[in-house]
C-alpha positions as CSV (number, residue, x, y, z in Angstrom):
1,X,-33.6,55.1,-16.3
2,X,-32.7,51.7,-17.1
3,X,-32.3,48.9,-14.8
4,X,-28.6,48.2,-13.0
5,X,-27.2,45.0,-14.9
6,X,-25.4,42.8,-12.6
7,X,-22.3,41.3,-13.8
8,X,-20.8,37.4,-13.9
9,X,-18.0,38.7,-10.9
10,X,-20.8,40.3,-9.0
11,X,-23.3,37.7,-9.3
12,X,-19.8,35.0,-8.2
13,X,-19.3,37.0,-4.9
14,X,-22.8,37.7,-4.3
15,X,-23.0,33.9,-4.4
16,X,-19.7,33.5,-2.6
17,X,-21.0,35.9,0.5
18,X,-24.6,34.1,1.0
19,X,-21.9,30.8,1.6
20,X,-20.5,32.4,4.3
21,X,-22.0,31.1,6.9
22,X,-21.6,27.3,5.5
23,X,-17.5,28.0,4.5
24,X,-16.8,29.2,8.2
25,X,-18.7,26.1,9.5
26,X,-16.2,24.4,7.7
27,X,-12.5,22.7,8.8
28,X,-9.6,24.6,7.8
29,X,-9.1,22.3,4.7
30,X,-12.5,22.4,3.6
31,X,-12.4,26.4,3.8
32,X,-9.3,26.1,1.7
33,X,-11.3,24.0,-0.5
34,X,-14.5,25.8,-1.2
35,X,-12.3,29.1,-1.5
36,X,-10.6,27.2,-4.8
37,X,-14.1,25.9,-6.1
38,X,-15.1,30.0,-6.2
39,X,-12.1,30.8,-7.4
40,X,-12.5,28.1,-9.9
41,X,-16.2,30.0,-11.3
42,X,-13.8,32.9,-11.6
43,X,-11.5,31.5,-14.3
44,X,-14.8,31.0,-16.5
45,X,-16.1,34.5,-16.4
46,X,-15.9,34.7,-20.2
47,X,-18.3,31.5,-20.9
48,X,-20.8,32.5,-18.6
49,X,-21.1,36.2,-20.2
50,X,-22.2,34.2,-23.3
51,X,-25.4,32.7,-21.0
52,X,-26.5,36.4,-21.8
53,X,-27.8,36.4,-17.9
54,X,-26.3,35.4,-14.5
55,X,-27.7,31.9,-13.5
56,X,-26.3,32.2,-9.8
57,X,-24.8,29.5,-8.3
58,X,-25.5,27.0,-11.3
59,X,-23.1,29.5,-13.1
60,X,-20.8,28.9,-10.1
61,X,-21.4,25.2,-10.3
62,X,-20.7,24.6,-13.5
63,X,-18.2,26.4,-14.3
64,X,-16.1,24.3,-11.4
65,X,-17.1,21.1,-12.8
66,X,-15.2,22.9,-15.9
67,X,-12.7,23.5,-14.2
68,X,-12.5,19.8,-12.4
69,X,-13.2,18.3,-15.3
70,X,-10.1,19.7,-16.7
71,X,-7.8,18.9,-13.7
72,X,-8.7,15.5,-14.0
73,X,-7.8,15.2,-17.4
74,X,-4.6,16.0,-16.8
75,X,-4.1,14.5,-14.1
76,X,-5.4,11.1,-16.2
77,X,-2.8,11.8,-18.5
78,X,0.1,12.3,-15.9
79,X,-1.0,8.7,-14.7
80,X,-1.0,7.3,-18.2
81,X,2.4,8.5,-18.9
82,X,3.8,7.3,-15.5
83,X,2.6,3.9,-16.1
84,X,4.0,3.7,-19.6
85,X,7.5,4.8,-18.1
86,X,7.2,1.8,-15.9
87,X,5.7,-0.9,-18.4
């Protein structure tokens, strides 16, 4: 019998439920928050299936800063074309 392969959603809420205890110490805002960064790790199932084998929360991790990293390029650009409307 071969051994039960986890999968990249099950490794993200296996990670997600050992945080429990930290998001409910948080405010109401900061539960909001963290609930977005896991939702976040999510959106990038299909990259981490290429790692070949779930990394945990460093899978969680980076694939927010993915995400993060791609909000704040747009927001960068939004600024950038506000400014030029006003210059």
């Amino acid at each position: 019998m071969s051994p039960r392969v986890v999968t990249f959603r099950q490794v993200i809420e296996q990670e997600r439920r050992w945080w429990v205890p930290f998001r409910h110490a948080l405010s109401k805002e900061d539960r909001e928050a963290f609930d977005r960064m896991f939702a976040c790790a999510k959106q990038q199932v299909q990259a981490e299936v290429q790692l070949g084998w779930p990394w945990g929360f460093e899978t969680v991790l980076t694939a927010v800063l993915v995400e993060h990293e791609k909000r704040a390029g747009e927001m960068v650009k939004l600024l950038e074309k506000l400014m030029t409307r006003q210059g």
